[in-house]
Every structure is written in structure tokens, then in C-alpha cells.
C-alpha positions in Angstrom: 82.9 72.7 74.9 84.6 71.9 77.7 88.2 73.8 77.0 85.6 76.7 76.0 84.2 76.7 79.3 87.7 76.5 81.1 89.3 79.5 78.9 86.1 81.6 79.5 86.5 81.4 83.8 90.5 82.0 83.1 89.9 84.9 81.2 86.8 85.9 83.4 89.4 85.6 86.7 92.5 87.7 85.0 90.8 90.3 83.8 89.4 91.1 87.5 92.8 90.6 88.5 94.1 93.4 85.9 91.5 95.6 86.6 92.0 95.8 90.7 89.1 98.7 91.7 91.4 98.9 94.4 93.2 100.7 92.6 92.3 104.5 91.4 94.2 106.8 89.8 94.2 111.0 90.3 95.7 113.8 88.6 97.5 116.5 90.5 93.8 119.1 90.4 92.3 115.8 92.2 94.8 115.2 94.9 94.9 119.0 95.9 91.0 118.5 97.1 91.1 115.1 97.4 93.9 116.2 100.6 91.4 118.8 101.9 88.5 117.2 102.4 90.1 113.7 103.4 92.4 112.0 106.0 95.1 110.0 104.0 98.6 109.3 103.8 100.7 110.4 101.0 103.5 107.9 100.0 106.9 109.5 98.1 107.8 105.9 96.3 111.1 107.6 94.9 114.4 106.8 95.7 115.4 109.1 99.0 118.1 111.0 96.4 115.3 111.9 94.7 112.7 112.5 97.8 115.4 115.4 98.9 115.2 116.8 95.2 112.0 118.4 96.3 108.6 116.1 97.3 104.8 116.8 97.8 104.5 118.9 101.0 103.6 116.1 104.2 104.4 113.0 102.1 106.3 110.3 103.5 109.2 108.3 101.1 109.3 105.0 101.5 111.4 103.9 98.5 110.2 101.5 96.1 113.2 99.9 95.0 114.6 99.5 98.8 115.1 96.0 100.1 112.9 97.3 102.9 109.8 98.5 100.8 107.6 95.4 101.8 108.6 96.3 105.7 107.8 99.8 105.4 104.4 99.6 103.7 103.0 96.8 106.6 103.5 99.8 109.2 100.6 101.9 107.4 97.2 101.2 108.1 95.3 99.3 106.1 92.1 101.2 106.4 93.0 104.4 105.6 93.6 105.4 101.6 96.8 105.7 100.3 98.4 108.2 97.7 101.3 107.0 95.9 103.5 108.9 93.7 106.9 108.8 92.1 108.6 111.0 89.1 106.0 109.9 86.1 103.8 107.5 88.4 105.1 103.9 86.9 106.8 102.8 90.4 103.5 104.6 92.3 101.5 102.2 90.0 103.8 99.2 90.4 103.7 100.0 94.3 99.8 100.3 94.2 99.9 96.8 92.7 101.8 95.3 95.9 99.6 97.5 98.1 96.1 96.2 96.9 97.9 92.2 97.0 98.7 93.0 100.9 94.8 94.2 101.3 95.1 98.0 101.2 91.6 98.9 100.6 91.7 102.5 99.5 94.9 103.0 96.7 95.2 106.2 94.7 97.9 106.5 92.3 99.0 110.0 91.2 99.3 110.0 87.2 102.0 111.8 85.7 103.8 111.5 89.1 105.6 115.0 90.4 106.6 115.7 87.3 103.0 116.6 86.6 102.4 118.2 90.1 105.0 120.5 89.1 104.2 121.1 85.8 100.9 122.5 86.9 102.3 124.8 89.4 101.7 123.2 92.5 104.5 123.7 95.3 107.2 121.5 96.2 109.2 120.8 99.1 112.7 120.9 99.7 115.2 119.0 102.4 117.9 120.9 103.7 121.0 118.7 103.7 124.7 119.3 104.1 127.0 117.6 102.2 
């Protein structure tokens, strides 16, 4: 009974750590009202290669794989939700993991990433670099 009662709080504990409410995810219709109607910051978690392939209009990149990811993502403020997306939304969801761990309250991921954004005709945009 007693190993019963142990397994029952472990399981009890990691499933409410799998399934972080923190944590919500959007499609692309959602985030176009979502950003009229609420103040937020939109985070590019792509590579900045792929950032100046063409990116959500106002987003910022801060690039998931960089050595300086953890740095970048104390500047934002805690308080105010975060969007997160990347090409198909598996980094945006890894990075919404490490947000909710350093107490982000308000996390939105962006399923299907840009790739879906696109694919539903919403705009991109473009950095102009010279090579």
C-alpha cells in the first residue's frame, strides 16, 4: 500500500509538470487578433539565417540554439505574455518549456510555426542585407 501511495503522488506531480497551463498554444487566425487586442511580445526562436529569410512583422529573434538564449530571454519581462515561434513550432515549444521554468506567466506558442503563418496567407517580413 505503501509503494501504491508513493507511485500515485509521482505520477500526480509529473503529469502537472507535463501539462504546464503556462503554456498555451495558438494557430496563426488566433495570433492575428490575439496581437490586436493585446500588448505582447512576439519572439522569432529561429536561427538569425533564418530570421532574415522573412519573419512575423515586429517580432524580435532571439535564437534558440545560441549560447546566449538563456541571457536574452531574462531581458523580457516576466509579466507580459510571450509569443514564440519558429519554422514548424518544435523549438517555440522547447523554448516555452525554458520560459514557464524561469516563471514567465503568460507563454503562447504558435503551432505550425511560420510555415503555417505563411501557408494561410499572412505577410512576412524581409531584412535587407548585403552580402
Amino acid at each position: 500500500m505503501k509503494y501504491y501511495f508513493i507511485l500515485l503522488i509521482t505520477l500526480i506531480f509529473s503529469c502537472n509538470i507535463i501539462n504546464d497551463k503556462s503554456i498555451n498554444q495558438i494557430n496563426s487566425d488566433e495570433l492575428v487578433e490575439f496581437l490586436q487586442i493585446n500588448d505582447a511580445v512576439l519572439v522569432d526562436v529561429r536561427t538569425e539565417d533564418e530570421h532574415n529569410t522573412g519573419y512575423i512583422e515586429n517580432s524580435i529573434n532571439i535564437d534558440y540554439l545560441s549560447s546566449k538564449f538563456d541571457y536574452n530571454i531574462e531581458k523580457l519581462d516576466k509579466n507580459i505574455p510571450i509569443i514564440l515561434y519558429c519554422r514548424s513550432g518544435n523549438r517555440s515549444n522547447l523554448s516555452a518549456e525554458k520560459l514557464s521554468k524561469k516563471g514567465f506567466r503568460e507563454i503562447y506558442n504558435l503551432k505550425g510555426g511560420i510555415l503555417d503563418w505563411v501557408e494561410l496567407g499572412n505577410n512576412i517580413v524581409f531584412t535587407d542585407t548585403i552580402n
